[in-house]
Structures are given as C-alpha cells and as structure tokens.
VEXDREN-2710 file (C-alpha; in Angstrom, 1 decimal):
% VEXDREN-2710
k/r/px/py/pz
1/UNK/-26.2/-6.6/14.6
2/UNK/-28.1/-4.1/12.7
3/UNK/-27.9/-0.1/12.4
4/UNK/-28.1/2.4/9.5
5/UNK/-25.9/5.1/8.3
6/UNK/-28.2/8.0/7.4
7/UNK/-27.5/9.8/4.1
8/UNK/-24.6/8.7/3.3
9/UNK/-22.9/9.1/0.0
10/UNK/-22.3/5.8/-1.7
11/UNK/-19.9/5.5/-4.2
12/UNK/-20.8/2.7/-7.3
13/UNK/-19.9/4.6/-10.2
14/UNK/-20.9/7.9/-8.7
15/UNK/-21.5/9.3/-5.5
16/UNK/-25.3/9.0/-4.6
17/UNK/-26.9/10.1/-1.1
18/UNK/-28.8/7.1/0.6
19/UNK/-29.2/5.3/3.9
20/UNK/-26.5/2.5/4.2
21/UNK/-27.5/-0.7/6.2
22/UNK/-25.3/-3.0/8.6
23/UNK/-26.9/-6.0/8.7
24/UNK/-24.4/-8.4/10.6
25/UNK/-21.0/-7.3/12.4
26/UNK/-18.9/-10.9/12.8
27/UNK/-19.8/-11.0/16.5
28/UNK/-20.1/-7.7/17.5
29/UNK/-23.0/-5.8/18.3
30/UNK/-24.1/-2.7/18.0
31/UNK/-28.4/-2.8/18.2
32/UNK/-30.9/-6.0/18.4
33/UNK/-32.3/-6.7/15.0
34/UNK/-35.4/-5.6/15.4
35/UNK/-34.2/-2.0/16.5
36/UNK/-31.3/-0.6/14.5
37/UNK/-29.6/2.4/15.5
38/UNK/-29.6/5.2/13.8
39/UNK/-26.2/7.1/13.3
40/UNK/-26.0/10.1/11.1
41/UNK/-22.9/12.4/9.9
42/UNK/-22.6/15.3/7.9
43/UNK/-20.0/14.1/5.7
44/UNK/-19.9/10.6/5.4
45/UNK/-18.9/8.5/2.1
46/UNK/-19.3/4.7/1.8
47/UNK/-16.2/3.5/-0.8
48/UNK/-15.3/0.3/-1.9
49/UNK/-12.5/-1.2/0.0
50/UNK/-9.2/-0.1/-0.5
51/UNK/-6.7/-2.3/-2.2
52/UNK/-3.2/-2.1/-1.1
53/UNK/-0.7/-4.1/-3.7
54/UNK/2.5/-3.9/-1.7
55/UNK/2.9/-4.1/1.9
56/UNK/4.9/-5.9/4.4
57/UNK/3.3/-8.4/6.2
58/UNK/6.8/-9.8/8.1
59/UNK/5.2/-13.0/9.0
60/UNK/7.1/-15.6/8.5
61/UNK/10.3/-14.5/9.5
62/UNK/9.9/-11.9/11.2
63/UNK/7.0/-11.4/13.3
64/UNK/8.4/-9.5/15.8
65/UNK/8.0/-6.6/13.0
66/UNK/4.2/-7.5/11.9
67/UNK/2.1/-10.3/11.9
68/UNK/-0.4/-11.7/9.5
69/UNK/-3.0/-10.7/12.6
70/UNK/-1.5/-7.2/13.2
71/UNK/-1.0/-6.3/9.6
72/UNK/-4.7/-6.9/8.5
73/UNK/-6.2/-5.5/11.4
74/UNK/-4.1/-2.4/10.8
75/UNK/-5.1/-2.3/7.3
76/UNK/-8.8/-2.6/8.3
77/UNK/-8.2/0.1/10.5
78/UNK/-7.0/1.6/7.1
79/UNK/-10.5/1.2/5.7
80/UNK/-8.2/-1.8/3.5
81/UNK/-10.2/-4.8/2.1
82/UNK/-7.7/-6.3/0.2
83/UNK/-3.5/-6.5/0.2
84/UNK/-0.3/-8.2/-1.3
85/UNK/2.7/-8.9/1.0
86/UNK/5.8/-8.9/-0.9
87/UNK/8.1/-11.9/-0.5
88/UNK/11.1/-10.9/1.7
89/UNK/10.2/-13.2/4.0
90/UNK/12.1/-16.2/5.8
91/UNK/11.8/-18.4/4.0
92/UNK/11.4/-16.7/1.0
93/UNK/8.1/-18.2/-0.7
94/UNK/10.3/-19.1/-4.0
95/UNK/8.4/-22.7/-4.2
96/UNK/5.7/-24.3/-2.7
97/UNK/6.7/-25.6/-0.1
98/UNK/8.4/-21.9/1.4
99/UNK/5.0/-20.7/0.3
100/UNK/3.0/-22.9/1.9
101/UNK/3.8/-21.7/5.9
102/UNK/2.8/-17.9/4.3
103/UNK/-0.5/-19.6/3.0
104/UNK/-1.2/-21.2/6.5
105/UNK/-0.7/-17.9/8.5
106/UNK/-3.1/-16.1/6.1
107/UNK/-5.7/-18.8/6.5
108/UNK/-5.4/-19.1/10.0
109/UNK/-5.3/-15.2/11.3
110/UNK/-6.2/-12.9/7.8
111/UNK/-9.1/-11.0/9.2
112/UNK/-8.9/-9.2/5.4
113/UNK/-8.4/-10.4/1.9
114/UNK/-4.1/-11.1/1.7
115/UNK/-3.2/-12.7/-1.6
116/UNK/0.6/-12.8/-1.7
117/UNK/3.6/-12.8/-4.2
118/UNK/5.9/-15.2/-5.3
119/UNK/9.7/-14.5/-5.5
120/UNK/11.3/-14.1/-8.8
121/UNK/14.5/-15.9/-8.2
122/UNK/15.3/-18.2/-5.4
123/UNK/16.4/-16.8/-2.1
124/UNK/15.2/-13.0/-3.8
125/UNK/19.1/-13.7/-4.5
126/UNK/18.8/-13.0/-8.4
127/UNK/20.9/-15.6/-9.7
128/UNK/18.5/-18.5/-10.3
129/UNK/14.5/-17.9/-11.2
130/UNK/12.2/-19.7/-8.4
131/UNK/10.1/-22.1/-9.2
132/UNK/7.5/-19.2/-10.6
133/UNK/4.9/-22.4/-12.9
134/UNK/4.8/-24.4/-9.1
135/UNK/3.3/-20.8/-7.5
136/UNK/1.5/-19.2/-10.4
137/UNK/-1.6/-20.9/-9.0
138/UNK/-1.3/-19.2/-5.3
139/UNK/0.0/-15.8/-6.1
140/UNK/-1.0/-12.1/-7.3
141/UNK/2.2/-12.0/-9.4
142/UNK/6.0/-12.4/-8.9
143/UNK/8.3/-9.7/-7.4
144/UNK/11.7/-9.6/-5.7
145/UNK/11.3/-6.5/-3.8
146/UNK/13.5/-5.2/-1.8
147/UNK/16.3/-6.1/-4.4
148/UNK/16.5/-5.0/-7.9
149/UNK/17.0/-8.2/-10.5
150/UNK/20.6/-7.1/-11.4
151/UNK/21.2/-9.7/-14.4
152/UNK/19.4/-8.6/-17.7
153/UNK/19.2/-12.4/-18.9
154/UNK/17.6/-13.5/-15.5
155/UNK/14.9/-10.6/-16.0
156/UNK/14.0/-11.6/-19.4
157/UNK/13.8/-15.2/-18.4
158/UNK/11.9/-14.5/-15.8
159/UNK/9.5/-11.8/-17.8
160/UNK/9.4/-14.7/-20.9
161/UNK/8.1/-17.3/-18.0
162/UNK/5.7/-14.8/-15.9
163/UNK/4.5/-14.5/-19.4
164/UNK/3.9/-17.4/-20.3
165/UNK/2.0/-18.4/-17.0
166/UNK/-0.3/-14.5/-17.6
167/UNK/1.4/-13.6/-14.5
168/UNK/2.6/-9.7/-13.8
169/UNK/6.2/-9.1/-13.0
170/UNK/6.3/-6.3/-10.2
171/UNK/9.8/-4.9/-10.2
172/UNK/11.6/-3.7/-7.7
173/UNK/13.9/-1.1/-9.6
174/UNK/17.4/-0.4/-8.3
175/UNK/20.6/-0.8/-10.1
176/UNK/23.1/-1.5/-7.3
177/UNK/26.2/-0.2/-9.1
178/UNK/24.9/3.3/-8.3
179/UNK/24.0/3.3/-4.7
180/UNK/27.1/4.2/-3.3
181/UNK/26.1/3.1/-0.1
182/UNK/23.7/5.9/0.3
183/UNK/20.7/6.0/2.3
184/UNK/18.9/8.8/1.7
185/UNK/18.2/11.0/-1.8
186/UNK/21.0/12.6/-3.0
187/UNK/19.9/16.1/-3.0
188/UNK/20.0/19.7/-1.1
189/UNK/18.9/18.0/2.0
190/UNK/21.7/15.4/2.0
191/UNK/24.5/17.7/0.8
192/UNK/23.7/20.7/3.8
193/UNK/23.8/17.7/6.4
194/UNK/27.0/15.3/5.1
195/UNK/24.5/12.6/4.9
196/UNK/25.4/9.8/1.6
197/UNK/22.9/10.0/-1.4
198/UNK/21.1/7.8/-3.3
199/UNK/21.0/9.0/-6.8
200/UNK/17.8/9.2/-9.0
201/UNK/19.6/7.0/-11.3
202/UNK/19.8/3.8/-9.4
203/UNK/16.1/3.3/-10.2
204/UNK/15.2/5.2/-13.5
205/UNK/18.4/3.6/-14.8
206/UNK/16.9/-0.1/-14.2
207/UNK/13.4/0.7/-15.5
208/UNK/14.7/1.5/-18.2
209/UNK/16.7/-1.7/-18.8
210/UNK/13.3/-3.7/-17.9
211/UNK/11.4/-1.4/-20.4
212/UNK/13.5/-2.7/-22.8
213/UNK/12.7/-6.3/-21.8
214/UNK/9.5/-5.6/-21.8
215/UNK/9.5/-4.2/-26.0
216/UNK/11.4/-7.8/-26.2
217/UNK/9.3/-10.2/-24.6
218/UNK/5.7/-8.7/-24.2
219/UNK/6.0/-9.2/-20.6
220/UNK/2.9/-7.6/-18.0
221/UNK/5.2/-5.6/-16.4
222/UNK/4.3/-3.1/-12.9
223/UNK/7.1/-0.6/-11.3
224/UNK/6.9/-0.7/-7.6
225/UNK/7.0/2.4/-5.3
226/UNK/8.2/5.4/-8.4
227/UNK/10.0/8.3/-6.9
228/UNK/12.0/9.7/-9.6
229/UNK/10.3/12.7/-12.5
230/UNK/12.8/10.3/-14.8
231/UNK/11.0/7.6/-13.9
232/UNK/7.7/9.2/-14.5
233/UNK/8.9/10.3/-18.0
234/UNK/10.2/6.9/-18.9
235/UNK/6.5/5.1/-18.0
236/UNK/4.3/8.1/-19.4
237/UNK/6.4/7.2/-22.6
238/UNK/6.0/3.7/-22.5
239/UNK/2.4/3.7/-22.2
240/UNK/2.2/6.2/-25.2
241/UNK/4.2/3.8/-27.0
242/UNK/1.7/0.6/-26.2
243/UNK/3.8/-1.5/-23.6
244/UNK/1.6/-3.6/-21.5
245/UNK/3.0/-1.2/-17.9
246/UNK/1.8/0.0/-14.6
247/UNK/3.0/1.2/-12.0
248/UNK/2.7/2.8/-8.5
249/UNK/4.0/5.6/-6.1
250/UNK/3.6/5.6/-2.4
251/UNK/1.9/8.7/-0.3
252/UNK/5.2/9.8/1.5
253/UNK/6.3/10.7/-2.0
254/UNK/3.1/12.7/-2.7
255/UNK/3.2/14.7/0.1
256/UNK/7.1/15.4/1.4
257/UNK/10.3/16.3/-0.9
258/UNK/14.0/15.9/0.7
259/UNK/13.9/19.4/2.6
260/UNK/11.2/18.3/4.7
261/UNK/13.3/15.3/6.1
262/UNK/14.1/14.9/9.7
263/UNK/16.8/13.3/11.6
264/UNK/14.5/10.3/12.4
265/UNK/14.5/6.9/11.1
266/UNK/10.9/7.3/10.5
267/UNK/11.8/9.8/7.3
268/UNK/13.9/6.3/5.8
269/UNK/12.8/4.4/3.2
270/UNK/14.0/3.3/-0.3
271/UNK/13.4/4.2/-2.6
272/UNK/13.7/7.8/-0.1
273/UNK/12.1/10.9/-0.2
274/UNK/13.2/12.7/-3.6
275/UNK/13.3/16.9/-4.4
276/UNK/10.2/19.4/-4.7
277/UNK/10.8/18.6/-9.2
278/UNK/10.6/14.6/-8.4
279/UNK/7.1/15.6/-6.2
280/UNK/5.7/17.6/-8.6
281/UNK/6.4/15.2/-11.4
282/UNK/4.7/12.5/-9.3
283/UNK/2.0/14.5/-8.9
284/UNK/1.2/15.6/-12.9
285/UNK/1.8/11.6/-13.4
286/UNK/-1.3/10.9/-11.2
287/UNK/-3.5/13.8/-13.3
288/UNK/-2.5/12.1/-16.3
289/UNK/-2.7/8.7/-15.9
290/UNK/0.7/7.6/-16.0
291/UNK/0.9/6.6/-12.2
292/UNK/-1.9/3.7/-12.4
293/UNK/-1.8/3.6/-8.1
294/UNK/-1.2/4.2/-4.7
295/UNK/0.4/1.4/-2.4
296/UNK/2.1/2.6/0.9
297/UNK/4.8/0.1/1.0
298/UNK/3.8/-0.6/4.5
299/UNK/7.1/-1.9/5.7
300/UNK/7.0/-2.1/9.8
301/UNK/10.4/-2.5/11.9
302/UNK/11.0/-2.5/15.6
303/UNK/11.5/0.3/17.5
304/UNK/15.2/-0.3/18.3
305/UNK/15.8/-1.2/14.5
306/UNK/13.8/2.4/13.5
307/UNK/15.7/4.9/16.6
308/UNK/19.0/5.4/15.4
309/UNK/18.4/8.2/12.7
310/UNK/18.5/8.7/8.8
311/UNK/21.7/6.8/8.7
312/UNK/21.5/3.9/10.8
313/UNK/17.7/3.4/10.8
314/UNK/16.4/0.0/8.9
315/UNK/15.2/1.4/5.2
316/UNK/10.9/1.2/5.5
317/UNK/7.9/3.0/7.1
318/UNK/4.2/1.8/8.0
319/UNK/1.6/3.1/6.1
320/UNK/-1.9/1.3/6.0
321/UNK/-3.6/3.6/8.8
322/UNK/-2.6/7.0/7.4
323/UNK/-2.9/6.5/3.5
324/UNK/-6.3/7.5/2.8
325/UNK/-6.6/10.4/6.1
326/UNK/-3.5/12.0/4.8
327/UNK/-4.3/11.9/0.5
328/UNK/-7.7/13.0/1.5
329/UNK/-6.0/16.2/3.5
330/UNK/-3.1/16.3/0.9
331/UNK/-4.4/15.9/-2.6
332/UNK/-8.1/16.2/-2.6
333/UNK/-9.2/19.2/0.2
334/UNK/-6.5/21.3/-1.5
335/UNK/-8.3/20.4/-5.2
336/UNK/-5.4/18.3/-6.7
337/UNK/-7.3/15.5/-7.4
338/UNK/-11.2/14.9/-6.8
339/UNK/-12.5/12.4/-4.6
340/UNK/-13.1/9.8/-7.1
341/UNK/-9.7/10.0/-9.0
342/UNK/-8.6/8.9/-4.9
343/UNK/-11.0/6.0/-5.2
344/UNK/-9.4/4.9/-8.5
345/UNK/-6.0/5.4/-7.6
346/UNK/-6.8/3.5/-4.2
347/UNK/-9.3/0.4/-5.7
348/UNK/-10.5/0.5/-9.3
349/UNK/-7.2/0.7/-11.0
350/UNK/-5.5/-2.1/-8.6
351/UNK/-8.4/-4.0/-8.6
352/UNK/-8.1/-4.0/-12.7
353/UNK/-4.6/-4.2/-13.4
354/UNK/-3.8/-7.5/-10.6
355/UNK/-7.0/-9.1/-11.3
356/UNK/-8.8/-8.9/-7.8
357/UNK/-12.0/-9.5/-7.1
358/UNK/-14.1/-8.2/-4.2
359/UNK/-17.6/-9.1/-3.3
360/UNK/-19.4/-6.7/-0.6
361/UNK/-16.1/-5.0/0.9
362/UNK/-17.2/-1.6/1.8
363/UNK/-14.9/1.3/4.1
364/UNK/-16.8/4.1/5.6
365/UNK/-15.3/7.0/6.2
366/UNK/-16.1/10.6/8.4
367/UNK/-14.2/13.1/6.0
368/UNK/-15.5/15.8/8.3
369/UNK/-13.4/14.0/11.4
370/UNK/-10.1/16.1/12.0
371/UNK/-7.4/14.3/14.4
372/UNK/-4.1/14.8/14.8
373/UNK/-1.7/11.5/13.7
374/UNK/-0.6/9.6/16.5
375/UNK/1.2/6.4/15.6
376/UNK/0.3/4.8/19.5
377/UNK/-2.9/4.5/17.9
378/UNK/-1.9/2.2/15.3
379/UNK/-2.9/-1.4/15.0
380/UNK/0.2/-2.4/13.5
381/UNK/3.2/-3.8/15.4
382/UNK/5.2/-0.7/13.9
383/UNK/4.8/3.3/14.8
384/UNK/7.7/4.5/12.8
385/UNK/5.7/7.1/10.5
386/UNK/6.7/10.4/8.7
387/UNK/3.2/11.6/8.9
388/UNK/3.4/11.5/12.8
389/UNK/1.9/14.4/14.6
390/UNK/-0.1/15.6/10.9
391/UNK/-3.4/17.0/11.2
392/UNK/-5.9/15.4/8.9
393/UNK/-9.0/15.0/8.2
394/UNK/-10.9/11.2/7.4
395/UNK/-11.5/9.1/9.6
396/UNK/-12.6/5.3/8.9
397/UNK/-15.7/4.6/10.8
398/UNK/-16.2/1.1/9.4
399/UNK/-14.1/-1.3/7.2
400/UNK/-16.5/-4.5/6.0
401/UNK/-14.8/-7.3/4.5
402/UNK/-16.7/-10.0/2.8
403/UNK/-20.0/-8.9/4.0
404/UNK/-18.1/-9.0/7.9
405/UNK/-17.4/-5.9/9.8
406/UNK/-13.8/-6.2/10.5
407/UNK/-13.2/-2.8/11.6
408/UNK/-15.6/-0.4/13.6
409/UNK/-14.7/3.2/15.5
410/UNK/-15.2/3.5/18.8
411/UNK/-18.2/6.2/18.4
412/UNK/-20.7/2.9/17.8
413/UNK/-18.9/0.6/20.5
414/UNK/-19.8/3.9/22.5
415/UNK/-23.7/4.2/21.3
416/UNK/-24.0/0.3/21.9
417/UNK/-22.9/0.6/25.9
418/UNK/-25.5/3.5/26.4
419/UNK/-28.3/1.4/24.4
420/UNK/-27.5/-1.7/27.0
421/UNK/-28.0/0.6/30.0
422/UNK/-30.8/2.4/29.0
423/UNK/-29.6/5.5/28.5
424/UNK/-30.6/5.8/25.0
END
C-alpha cells in the first residue's frame, strides 16, 4: 500500500511542513504501489506515537472488561504506540510464572507495543515483596496499583530492591486509614448531595511517607495518577530538592473539578475528581515541570458493573480514545499549553523517564476534525467515559506502529473503495 499525506506538519524536534509517505499498511490497502493517492488536509500533524504508562489491559482475569486485542486496538485508535498495563490482574504477575500467561496474550494478540509491570508484593496484598529480581528482566517497573503499599518497611524493601535491580517504583498513593469508605472527593459536590468523601489526604499523606523513603534509599520513584494541589506541592519540592521523582496526572483531572460531577458511574474513579484549587494546581504543575506526564488510567468495566451511579459504580474510566482529542480542545486551543509541551507530556517525557524505545511509530492526526464524543464508537470493551457527549476537535487519521499501520480512519478505507470502482 502506498499514498501520501500532502503538507503535513511533522514533528522531530520541531514542526516542519512536508509530504509524509505510507509505504506499507499490514495488509490493508489503500492505492497500488505504483500509484499512490494523494490525500491532503488543512491541518494535519504527523507526532510520534503516544506513550500511555498506565492503563488497564484486564486480560488475564478479566477479559470480559478488556482484552489484550481490544485494549491495543483502542489505544491505536488513540493514535497510542506504546502502553504499560498495571498488574491487578488474576493472577497477579508477582513471579514468573503468573507473568508468563500476561506475556503470552501480548505476544499472541498486541497489535501495539504493551510492556507490562510487575507487582510489588505478592497477591498486590502488601505484606510480602514479589519475586521483583525473577521479573526485572520482563517488566517496565514494579507497581501495586490499585492499592497503596500500607507498611513503611515493605516500601523501603521494596524501593532498596527496585533499586538495586535500576528498576522504577510506580506508586499507587493511598493511605487507607483515611478513606472512610468514601467514594468520591470530599468536597462541595459531595457535601450538597450526602454522597461519602475521600479526602485529599489519603494520597498526599502517603507520598509523602514514600518521599521520605525515597531521601532514605535513593529509590527511582514515579507517583501514579496526582489529583491533589498537596500533592503537586510535595513533588514540585522534591524535585527542587534533587530526589530522583516523576510523576503523572490523568486528563479527567485536567479538565473537570467536583462541581462538574454527574450521578453516573462514568464520573468514578480513584483517585476522583478533586475541586476547581486541586485543577488549577494540576494545571501550573504541567507549565512548570513538576507533572512529568499524562496517562489516562484507562481502567474499562462492564456496563452492569459501571450503571449504578457515583456510589455503587466500580472505581475506573476508559480513556485511550479521548486523551489526545480532548487535551488538544482542553489545554492547547484555549493556549494553556502549546502543541509541543502536549507531545512531551504525551511521548518524550514517558519515553525518557521508563526507558522506551520506539523505532518508526508515527500518529497522524486531523486537528481541524470536530466530532462530538460518542463512546459506541470506541474500540475498547468499555464505554463508561466522563467526556461522553464533548465536542472536540483531533481526530487520529492514522496510528503506525513499528513501521505497520495499525490504525486507519475510515476517510482512506472510503478513497480506496471509489479507486477500485473507478470512480476516482
């Protein structure tokens, strides 16, 4: 298959108009080679694939929620290269041998790059440390997410070990003493509709216990999926400090505070949805550098387990199809952010910070393309999405992994059936 994108603006280190070239489409074809079509658009960026360092991928365990297949086609849809699946799986990959069946799905039906993680302690149960030195060799890092390490001795173990083996610790931070059994953020929004709270606390609190470890041990150390402005102050002052951090925040966090919530399951997650101060404080740590990244925390459920509203709803939205469409619309049309702090925040940083590598992985994206969010569209297995029914602007025309288109729009499938009948 072969067909050029005319003028296009290429992103290496800078954004440079030129013709981009398909040359092969893994199967599917758009011209003969000898005769390319030509497709032009007025606003039209070529990226390097996005890189997604915590999702849900629910297989194996529960593939009724996601599949290896479903999740990476959804995140090519995404205009994704590259993602990590965190390790609440069944079994939980806490040794080899529960890794391996995780390793097998990927190999078999991975249509993108999926490099997973390895639990910290066995059964995610925090008591004992998994068998982190058997794994080193097959994961990005070592996270129980999902469940905050409660024990400060089994966190430095298991920081003095990841440490040892140049392995990141990626911390889900919740200290469980403080939840209270809430289930959404414990703020206006919560208090006007007799809804239970989760305080800002239960994470800031346990970052800054790990910080600690972190001074101690000299630990690599990432914060998955910030909400809280405490949060944001306690990293920012880290860094300044010289501790070897990261972290990341998700786009629901960006874009909505607790006021704009919804009695729908798909406004549930955890951490949840903080106040306008928390947003806003997300938002300067992006600008400044203290927020490293973007993941969406792509965390599919069923229908039935996402339809029975903000309290009884299963914590966890999906994410990969709407992440780029709606920070586009969100952060960089309004002038937040320019278009290559997104890139950064979406590839380069990730890329540097978890090691990954990526060899001709290209997304391609119509930022002139406005659509209205409609989650029947998704790849994924789950539709549950707080950006339902948002107007954006971005769509992904093509997602190439590995030199293999693994994700084109419609528009050429469309060109291609007029070329074969002759009516182009």
């Amino acid at each position: 298959m072969s067909f050029i994108i005319k003028n296009a603006n290429i992103f290496k280190d800078k954004f440079e108009t030129a013709d981009f070239h398909i040359s092969h489409c893994n199967g599917i074809s758009v011209s003969s080679p000898d005769n390319p079509r030509v497709f032009e658009f007025n606003n039209c960026i070529v990226i390097p694939g996005l890189v997604d360092v915590h999702v849900h991928l629910r297989e194996p365990g529960f593939s009724y929620k996601e599949t290896i297949a479903s999740g990476t086609r959804a995140a090519a849809h995404g205009g994704y290269t590259a993602v990590c699946p965190m390790p609440n799986l069944s079994p939980v990959p806490d040794c080899m041998e529960n890794l391996n069946p995780e390793l097998d799905a990927i190999e078999r039906d991975a249509v993108i790059k999926v490099i997973p993680y390895g639990a910290i302690t066995k059964g995610q149960l925090g008591k004992e440390l998994a068998d982190m030195e058997g794994m080193a060799n097959s994961v990005i890092a070592f996270s129980d997410d999902g469940h905050g390490v409660q024990d400060d001795d089994v966190m430095r173990r298991a920081m003095k070990t990841a440490k040892k083996l140049g392995k990141l610790i990626v911390a889900h931070c919740e200290d469980n003493s403080l939840l209270n059994d809430g289930y959404i953020h414990d703020g206006k929004y919560a208090r006007l509709h007799n809804h239970r709270g989760i305080c800002s606390e239960s994470e800031w609190r346990q970052i800054e216990r790990d910080l600690a470890l972190v001074r101690e041990t000299g630990c690599s150390y990432h914060v998955c999926h910030v909400s809280a402005k405490e949060s944001v102050n306690l990293i920012r002052r880290a860094k300044k400090e010289g501790l070897d951090v990261s972290c990341e925040t998700a786009p629901h966090y960006l874009v909505f505070n607790d006021m704009d919530l919804q009695e729908d399951g798909r406004f549930k997650m955890n951490p949840p949805i903080r106040g306008e101060e928390d947003r806003l404080a997300l938002i300067e740590g992006l600008c400044d550098g203290t927020i490293d990244m973007i993941a969406t925390d792509h965390a599919p459920h069923s229908a039935d387990e996402k339809s029975k509203g903000l309290a009884g709803s299963s914590m966890g939205v999906v994410g990969l199809e709407t992440a780029f469409p709606v920070l586009y619309t969100k952060l960089v049309k309004p002038g937040i952010i320019p278009l290559h702090k997104l890139i950064e925040l979406m590839n380069i940083n990730p890329c540097r910070r978890f090691g990954i590598r990526q060899v001709e992985d290209y997304a391609v994206f119509d930022l002139d393309a406005e659509y209205t969010i409609d989650p029947s569209d998704f790849l994924s297995t789950g539709k549950s999405s707080p950006f339902s029914g948002m107007a954006v602007c971005g769509r992904t025309l093509i997602t190439i992994y590995d030199s293999n288109v693994v994700w084109i729009d419609d528009i050429f499938k469309q060109e291609e059936e007029k070329w074969q009948k002759g009516q182009i």
